[in-house]
N, CA, C and O of each residue as an XYZ file, in Angstrom:
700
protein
N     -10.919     70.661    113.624
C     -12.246     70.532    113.109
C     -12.788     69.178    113.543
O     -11.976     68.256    113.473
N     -14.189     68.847    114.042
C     -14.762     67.839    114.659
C     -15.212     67.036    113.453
O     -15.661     67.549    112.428
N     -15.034     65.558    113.683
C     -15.646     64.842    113.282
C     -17.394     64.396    114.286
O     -17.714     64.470    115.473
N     -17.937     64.061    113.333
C     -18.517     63.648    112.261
C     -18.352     65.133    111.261
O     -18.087     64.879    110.086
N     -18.467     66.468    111.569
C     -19.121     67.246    110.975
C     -18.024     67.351    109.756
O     -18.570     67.625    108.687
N     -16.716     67.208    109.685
C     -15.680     67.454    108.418
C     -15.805     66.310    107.860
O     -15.490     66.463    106.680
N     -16.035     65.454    108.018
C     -16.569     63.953    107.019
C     -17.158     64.403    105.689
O     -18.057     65.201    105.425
N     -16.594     63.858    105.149
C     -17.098     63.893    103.729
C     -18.428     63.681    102.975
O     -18.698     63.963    101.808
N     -19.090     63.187    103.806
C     -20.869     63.072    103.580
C     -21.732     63.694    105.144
O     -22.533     63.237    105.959
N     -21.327     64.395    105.022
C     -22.273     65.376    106.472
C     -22.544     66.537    105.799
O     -21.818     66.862    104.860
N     -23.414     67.170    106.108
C     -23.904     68.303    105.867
C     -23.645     69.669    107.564
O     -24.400     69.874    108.514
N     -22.183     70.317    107.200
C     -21.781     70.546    108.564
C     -22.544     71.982    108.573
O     -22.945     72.653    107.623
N     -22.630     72.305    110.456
C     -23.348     73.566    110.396
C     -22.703     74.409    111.030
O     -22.015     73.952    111.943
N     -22.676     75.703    110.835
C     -22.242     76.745    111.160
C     -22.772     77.752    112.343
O     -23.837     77.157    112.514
N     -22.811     78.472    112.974
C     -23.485     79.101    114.263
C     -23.487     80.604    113.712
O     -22.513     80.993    113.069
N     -24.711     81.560    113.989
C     -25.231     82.917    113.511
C     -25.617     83.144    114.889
O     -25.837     82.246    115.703
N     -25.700     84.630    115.153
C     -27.102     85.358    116.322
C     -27.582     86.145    115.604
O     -26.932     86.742    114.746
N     -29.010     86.330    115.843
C     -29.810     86.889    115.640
C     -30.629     87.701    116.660
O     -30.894     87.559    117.854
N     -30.986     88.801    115.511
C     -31.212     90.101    116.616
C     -32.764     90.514    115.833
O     -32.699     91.351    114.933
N     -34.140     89.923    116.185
C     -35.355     90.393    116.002
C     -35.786     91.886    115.749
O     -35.496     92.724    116.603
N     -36.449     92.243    114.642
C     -37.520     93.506    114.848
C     -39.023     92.695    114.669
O     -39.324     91.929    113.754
N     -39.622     92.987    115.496
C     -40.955     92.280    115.582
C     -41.143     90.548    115.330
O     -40.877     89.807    116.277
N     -41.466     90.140    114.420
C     -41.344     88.665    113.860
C     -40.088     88.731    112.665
O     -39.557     87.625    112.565
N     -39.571     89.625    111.864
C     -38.725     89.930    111.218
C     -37.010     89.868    111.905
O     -36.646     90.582    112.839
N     -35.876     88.572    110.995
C     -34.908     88.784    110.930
C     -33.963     90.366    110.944
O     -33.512     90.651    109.835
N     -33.612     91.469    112.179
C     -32.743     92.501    111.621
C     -31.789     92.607    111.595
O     -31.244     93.663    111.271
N     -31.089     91.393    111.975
C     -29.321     91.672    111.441
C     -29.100     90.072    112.124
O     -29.724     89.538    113.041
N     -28.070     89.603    111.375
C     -27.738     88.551    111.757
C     -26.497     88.573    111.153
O     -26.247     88.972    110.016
N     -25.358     87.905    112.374
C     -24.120     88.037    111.879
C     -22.929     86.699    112.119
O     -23.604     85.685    112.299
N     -21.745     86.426    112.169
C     -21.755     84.996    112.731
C     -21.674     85.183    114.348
O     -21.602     86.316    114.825
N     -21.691     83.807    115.318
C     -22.024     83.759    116.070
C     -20.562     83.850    117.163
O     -19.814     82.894    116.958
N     -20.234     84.478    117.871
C     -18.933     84.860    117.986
C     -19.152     85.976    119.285
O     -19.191     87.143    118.895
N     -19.284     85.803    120.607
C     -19.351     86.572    121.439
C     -18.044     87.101    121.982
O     -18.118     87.987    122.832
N     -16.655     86.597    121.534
C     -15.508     87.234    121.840
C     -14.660     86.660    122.861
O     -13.458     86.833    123.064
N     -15.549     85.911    123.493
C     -15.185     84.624    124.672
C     -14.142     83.922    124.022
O     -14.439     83.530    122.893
N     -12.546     83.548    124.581
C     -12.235     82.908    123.844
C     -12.503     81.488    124.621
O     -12.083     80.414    124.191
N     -13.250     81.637    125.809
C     -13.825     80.692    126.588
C     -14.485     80.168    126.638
O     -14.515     79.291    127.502
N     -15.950     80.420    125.314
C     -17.240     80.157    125.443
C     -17.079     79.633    124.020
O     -17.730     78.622    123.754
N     -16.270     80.191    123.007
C     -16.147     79.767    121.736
C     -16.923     80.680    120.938
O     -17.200     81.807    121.349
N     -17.409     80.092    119.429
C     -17.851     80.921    118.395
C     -18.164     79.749    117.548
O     -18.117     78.530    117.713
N     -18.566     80.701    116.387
C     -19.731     78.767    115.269
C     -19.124     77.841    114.816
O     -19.586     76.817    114.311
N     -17.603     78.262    115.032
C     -16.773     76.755    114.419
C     -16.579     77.187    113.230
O     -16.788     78.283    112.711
N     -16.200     76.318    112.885
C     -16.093     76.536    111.348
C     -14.155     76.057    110.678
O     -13.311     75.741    111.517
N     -13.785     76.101    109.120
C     -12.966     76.562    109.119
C     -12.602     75.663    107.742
O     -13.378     75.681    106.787
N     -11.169     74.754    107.711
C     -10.732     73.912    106.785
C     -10.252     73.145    106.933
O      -9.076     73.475    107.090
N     -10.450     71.413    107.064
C     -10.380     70.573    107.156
C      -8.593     70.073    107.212
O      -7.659     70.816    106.912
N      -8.502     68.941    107.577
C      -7.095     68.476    107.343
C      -6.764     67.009    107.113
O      -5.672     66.508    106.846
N      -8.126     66.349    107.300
C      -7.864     65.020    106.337
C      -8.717     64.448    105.425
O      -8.706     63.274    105.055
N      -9.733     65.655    104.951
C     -10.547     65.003    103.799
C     -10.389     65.978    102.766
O     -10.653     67.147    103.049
N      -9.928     65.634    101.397
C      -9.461     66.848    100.553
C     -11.353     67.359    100.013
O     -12.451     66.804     99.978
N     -10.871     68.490     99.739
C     -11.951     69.192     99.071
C     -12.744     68.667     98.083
O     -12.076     68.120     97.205
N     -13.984     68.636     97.906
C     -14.699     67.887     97.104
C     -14.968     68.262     95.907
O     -15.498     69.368     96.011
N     -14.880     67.862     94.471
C     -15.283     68.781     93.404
C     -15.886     69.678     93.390
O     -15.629     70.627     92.650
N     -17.279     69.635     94.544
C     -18.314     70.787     94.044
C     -17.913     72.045     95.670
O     -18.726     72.804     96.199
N     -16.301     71.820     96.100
C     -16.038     72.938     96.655
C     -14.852     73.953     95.958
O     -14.541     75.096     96.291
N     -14.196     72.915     94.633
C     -12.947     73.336     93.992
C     -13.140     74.795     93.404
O     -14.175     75.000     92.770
N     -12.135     75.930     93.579
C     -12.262     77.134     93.690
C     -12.983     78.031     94.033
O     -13.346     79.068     93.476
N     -13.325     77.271     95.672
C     -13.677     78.260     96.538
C     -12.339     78.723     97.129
O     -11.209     78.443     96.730
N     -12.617     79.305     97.914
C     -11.143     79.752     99.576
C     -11.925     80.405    100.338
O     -13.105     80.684    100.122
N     -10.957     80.793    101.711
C     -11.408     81.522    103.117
C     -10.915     82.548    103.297
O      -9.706     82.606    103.069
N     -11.560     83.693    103.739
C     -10.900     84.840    104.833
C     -10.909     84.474    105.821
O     -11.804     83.874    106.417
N      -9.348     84.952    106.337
C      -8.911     85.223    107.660
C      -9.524     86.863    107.826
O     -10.040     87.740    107.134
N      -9.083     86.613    109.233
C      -9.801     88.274    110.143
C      -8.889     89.245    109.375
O      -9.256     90.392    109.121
N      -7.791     88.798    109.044
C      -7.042     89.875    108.587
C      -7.648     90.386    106.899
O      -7.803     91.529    106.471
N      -7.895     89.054    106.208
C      -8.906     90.242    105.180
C      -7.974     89.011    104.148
O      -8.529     89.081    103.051
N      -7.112     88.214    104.077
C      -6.414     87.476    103.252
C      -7.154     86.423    103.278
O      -7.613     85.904    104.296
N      -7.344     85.965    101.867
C      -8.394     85.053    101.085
C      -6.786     83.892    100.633
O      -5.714     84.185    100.104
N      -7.469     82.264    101.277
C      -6.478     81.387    100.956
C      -7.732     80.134    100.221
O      -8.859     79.841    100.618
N      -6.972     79.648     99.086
C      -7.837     78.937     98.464
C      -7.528     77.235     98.868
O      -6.500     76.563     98.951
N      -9.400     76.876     99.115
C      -9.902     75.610     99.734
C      -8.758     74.482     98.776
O      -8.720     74.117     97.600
N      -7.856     74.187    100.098
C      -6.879     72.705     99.591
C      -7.711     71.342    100.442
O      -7.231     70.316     99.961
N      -8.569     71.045    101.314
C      -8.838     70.143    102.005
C     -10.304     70.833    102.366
O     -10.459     72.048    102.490
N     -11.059     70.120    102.471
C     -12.613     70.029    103.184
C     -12.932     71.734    103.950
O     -12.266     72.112    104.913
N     -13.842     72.446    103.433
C     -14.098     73.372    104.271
C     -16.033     73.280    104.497
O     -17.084     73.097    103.884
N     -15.462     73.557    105.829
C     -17.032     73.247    106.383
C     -16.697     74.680    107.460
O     -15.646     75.283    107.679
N     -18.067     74.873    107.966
C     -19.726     74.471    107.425
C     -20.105     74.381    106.311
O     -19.175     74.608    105.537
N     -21.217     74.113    105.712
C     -21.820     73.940    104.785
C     -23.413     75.301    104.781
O     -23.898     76.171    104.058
N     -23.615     74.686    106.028
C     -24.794     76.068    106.389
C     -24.687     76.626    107.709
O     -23.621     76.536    108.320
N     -25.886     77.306    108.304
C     -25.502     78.199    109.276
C     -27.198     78.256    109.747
O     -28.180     78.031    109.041
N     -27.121     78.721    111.499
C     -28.576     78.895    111.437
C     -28.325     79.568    113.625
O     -27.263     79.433    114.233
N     -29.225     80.007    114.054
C     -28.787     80.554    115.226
C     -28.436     79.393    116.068
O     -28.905     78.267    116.231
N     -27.177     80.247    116.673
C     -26.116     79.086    117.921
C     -26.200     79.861    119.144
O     -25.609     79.592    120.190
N     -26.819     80.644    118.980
C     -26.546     82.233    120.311
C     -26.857     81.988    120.990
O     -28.018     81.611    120.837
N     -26.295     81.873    122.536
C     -26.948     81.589    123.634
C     -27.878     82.565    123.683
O     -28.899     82.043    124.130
N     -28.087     83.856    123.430
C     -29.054     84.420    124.052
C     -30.160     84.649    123.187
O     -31.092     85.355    123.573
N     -30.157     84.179    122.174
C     -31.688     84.031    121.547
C     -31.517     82.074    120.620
O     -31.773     81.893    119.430
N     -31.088     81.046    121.513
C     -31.099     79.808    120.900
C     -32.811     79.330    120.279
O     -33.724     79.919    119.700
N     -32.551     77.857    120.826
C     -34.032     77.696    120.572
C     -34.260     77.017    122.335
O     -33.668     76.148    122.976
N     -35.780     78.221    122.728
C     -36.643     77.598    123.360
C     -37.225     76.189    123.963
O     -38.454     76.232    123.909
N     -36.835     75.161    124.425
C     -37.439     73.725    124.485
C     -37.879     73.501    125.921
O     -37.634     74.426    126.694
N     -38.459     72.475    126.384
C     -38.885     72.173    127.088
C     -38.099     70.403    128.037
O     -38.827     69.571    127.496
N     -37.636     69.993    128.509
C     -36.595     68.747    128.649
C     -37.391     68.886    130.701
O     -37.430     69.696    131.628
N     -37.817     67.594    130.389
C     -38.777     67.411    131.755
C     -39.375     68.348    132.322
O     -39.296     68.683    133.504
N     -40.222     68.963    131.181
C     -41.265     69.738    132.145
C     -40.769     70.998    132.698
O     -41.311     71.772    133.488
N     -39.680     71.046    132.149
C     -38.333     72.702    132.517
C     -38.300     73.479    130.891
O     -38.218     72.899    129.808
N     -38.377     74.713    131.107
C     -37.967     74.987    130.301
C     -36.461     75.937    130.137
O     -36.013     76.424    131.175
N     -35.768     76.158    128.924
C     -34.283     75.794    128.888
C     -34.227     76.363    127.191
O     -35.093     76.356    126.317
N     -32.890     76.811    127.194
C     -32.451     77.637    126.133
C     -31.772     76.841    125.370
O     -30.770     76.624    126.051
N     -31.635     76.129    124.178
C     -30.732     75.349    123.762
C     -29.802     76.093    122.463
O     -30.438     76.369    121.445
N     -28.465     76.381    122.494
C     -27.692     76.938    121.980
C     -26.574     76.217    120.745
O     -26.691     75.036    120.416
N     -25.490     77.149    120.143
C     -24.582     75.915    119.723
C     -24.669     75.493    118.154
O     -25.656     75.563    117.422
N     -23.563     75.106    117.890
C     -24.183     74.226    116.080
C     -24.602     73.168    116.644
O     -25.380     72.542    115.924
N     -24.303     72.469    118.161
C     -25.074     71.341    117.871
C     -26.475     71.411    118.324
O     -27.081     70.519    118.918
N     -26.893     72.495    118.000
C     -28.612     72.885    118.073
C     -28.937     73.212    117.013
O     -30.124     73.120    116.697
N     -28.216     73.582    116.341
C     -28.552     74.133    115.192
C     -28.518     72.786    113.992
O     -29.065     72.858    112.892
N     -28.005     71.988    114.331
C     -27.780     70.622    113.266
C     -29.179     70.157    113.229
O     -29.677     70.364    112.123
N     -30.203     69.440    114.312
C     -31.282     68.839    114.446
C     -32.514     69.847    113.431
O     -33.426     69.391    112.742
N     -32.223     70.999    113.600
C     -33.610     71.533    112.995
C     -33.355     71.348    110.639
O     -34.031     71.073    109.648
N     -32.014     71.724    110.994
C     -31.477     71.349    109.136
C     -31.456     70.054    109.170
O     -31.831     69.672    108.062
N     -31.156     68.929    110.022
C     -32.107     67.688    109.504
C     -33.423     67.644    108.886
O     -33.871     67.451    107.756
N     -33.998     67.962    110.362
C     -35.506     68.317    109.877
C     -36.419     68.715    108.833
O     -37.582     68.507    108.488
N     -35.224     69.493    108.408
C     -35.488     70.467    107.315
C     -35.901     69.564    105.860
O     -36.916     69.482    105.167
N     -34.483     68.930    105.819
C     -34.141     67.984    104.648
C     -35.371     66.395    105.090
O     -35.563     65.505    104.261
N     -35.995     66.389    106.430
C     -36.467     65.571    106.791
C     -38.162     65.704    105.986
O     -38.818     64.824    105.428
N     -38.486     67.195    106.220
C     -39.758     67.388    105.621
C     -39.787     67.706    104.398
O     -40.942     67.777    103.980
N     -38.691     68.018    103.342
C     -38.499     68.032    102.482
C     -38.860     66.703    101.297
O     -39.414     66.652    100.199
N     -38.124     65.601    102.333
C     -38.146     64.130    101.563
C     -39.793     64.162    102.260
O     -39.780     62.961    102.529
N     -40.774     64.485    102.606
C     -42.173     63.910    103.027
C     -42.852     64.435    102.025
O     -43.750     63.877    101.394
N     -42.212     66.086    101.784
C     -42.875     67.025    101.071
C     -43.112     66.017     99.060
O     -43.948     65.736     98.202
N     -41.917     65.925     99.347
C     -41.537     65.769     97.831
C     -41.877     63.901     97.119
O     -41.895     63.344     96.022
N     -42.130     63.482     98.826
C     -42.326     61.528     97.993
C     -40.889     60.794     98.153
O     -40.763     59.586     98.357
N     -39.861     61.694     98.029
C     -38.592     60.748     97.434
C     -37.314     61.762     98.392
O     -37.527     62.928     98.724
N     -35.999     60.991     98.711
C     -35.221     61.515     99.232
C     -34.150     62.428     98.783
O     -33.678     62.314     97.652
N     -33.694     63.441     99.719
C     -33.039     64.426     98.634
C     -31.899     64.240     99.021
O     -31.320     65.299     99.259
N     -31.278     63.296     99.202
C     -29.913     62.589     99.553
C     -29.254     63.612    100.394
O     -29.699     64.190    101.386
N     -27.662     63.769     99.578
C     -26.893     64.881    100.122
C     -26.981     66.261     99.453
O     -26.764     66.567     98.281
N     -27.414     67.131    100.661
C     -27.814     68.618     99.973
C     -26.616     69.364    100.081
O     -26.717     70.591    100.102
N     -25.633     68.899    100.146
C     -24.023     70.525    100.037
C     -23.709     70.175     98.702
O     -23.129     71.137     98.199
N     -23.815     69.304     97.945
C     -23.340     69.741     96.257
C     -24.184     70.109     95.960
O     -23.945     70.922     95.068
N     -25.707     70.000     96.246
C     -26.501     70.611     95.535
C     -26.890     72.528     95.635
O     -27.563     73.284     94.936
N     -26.126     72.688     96.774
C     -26.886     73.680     97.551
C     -25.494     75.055     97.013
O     -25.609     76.274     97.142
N     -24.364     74.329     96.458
C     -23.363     75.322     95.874
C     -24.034     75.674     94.170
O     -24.563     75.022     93.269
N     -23.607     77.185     94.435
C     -23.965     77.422     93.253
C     -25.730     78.213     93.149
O     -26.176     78.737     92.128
N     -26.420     78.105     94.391
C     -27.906     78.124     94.450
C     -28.085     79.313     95.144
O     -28.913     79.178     96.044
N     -27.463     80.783     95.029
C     -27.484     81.257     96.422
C     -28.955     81.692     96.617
O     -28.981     82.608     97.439
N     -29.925     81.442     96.263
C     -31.390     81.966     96.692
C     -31.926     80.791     97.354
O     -33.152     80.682     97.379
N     -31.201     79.884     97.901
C     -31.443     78.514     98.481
C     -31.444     78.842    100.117
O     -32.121     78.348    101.019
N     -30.230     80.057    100.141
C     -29.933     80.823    101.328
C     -29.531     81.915    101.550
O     -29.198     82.593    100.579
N     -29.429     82.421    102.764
C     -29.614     84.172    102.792
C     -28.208     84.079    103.238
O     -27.841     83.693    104.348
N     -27.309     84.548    102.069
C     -25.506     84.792    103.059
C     -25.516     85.870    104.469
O     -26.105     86.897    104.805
N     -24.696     85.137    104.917
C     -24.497     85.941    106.302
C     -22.496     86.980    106.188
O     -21.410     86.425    106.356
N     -22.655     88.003    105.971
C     -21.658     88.517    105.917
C     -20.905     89.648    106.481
O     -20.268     90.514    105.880
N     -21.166     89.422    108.246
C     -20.966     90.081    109.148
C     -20.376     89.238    109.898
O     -20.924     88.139    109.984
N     -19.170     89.446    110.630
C     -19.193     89.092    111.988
C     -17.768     87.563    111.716
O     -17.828     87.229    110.533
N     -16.850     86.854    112.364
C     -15.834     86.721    112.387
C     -16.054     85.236    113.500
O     -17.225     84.946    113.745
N     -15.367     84.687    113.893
C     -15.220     82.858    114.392
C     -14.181     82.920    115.054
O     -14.089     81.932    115.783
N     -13.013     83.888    115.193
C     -11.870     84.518    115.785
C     -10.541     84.412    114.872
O      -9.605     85.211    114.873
N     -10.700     83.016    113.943
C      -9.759     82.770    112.986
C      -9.978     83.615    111.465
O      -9.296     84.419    110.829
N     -11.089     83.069    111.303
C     -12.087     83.488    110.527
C     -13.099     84.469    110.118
O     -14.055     84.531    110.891
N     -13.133     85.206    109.160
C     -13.907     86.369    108.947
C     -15.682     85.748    107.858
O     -15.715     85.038    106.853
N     -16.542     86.216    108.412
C     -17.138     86.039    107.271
C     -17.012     86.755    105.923
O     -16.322     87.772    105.858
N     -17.608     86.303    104.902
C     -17.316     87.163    103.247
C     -18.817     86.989    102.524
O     -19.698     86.184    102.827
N     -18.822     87.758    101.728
C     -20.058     87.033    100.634
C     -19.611     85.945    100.031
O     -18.402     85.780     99.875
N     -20.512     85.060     99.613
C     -20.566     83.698     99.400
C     -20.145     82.772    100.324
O     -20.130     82.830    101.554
N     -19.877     82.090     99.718
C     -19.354     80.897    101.082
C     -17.933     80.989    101.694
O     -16.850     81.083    101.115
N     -18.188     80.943    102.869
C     -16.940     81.099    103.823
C     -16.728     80.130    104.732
O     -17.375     79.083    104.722
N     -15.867     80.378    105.534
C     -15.726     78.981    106.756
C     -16.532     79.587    107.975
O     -16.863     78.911    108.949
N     -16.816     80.947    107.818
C     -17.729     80.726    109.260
C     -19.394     80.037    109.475
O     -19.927     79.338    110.337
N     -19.801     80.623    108.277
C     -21.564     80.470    108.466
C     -21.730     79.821    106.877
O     -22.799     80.184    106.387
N     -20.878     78.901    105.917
C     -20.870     77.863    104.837
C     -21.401     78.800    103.800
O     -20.906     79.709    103.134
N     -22.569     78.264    103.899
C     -23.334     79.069    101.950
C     -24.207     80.352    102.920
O     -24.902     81.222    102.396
N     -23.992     80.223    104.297
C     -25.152     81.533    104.609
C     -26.525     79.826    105.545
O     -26.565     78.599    105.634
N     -27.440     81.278    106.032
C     -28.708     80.587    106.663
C     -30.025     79.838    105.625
O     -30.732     80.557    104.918
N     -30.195     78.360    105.677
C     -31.223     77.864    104.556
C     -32.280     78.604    104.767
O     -32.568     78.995    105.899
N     -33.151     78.951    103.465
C     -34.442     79.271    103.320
C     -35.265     78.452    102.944
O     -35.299     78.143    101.752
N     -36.019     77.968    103.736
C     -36.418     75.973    103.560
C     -37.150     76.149    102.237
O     -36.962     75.149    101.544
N     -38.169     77.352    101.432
C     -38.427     76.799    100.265
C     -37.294     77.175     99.244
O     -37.447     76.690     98.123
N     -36.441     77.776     99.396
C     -35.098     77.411     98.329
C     -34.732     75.945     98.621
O     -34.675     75.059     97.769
N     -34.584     75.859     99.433
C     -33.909     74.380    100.212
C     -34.262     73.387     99.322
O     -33.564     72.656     98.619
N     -35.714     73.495     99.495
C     -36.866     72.435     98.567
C     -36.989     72.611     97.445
O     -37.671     71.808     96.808
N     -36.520     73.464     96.941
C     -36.608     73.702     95.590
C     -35.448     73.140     94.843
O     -35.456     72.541     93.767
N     -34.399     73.463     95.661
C     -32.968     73.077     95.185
C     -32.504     71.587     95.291
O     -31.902     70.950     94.426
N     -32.991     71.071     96.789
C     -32.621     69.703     97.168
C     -33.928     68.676     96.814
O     -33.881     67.460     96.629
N     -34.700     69.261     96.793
C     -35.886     68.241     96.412
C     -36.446     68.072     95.268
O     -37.643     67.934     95.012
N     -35.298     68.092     94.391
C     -35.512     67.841     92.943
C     -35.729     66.031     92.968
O     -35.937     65.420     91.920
């Protein structure tokens, strides 16, 4: 598991694809093309930062369907599209270019928490204790596997609490 993202004050992210009907989300599952070459959203359970109070009696599925309960740091925390084939759109000198990955997916959940603190006047510090326990904060993602890892309802190691819904987000973190 990478540092910065298993650190104990990060807010780590998880990788989803998403598959459009019109402007509408129709299935989204974790991000996991089967490559064991290309990878999948990461994810999983830490090994040198123990678990934090507000993760104590959670645990993970493995692919095999066996649930082991969180002894050390499990991250992600959230989840949001990593898919190469529908990333995000950008522009980088006048080219345009597909940008993929959790580490594409990290900058926009800054953001998130970025317009949140503009929205609200005041800062909403660290949002993963706040954000357990909230699930209308985010939409669980409970399809689809990391190769170690299976997703589940609620929080898991592939895609954390699920994808933020920025006004749960704000509602929850921008107290």
């Amino acid at each position: 598991m990478d540092y910065p993202a298993s650190g104990p004050h990060a807010l780590a992210c998880g990788g989803t694809g998403l598959r459009a009907s019109g402007t509408a989300i129709a299935k989204e599952v974790v991000c996991n093309d089967g490559d064991p070459a290309s990878g999948a959203g990461g994810g999983g359970v830490g090994t040198v930062f123990a678990s934090p109070g507000w993760q104590h009696g959670l645990d993970t599925t493995d692919t095999e369907g066996s649930r082991t309960p969180l002894a050390m740091r499990g991250v992600p925390h959230v989840a949001a599209d990593a898919d190469p084939k529908t990333g995000y759109d950008v522009r980088v000198d006048g080219m345009r270019a597909v940008f993929a990955g959790t580490g594409a997916v990290a900058p926009p959940r800054a953001g998130l928490i970025a317009r949140i603190n503009a929205l609200t006047g005041h800062a909403a510090g660290f949002a993963s204790p706040a954000l357990h326990g909230q699930p209308s904060a985010l939409h669980d993602i409970t399809q689809g596997n990391s190769g170690a890892f299976a997703a589940s309802s609620g929080r898991d190691a592939c895609t954390g609490l699920g994808r933020p819904d920025g006004a749960g987000v704000a509602a929850v973190a921008g107290r």
